[in-house]
N, C-alpha and C positions, 0 to 999 in steps of 0.2 A: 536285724533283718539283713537277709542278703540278697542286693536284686540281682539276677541273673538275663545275660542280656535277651531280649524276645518279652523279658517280664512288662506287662504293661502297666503296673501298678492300678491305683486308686485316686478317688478323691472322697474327703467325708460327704456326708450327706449337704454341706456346706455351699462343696465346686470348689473348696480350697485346697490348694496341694498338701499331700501327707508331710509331716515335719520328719524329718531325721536326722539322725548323730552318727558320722562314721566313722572307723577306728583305720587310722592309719593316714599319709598326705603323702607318702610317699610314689615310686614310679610306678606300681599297681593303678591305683588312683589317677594320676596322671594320665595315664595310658586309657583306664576307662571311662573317665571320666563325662566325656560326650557319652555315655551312651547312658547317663542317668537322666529319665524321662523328664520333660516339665509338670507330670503329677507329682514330682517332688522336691521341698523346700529343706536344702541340707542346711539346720539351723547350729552346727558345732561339730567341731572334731577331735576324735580323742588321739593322740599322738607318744607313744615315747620319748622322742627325741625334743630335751629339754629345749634344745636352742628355738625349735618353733611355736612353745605354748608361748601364749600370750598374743600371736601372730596372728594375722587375715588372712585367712587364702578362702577366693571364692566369696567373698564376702562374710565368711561364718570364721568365728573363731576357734584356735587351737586350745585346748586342755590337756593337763594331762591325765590319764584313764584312772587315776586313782580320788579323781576329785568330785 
C-alpha cells in the first residue's frame, strides 16, 4: 500500500487502525512520516540495510524484505 498524503485511510469494521508494513526507514520515511494518519498501526519494517534489522524505530520492528 502506498498512502499518499491527503489519503485519509480506514478503520475495519472493528474502529481499529489498519495494520501495516513498510518498506524502507530511511530519510523518505523520516521526512513523511508525521503525515501517516492515526487510522494506521505501522506493525514492521521491511529494510535492506543489514545494520537496522533486528532494530525499533517507532515502536515496530526492522526485517529484512526477504523474510
Amino acid at each position: 500500500m502506498i498512502v499518499t498524503p491527503g489519503f485519509k485511510g480506514y478503520r475495519d469494521t472493528g474502529g481499529r487502525a489498519m495494520k501495516i508494513v513498510i518498506f524502507g526507514t530511511g530519510r523518505f520515511y523520516q521526512d513523511k512520516r508525521h503525515k501517516i494518519s492515526s487510522d494506521y498501526e505501522i506493525i514492521a519494517f521491511l529494510d535492506n540495510n543489514s545494520a537496522l534489522q533486528g532494530q525499533s524505530i517507532d515502536g515496530a520492528l526492522v526485517f529484512a524484505p526477504d523474510k
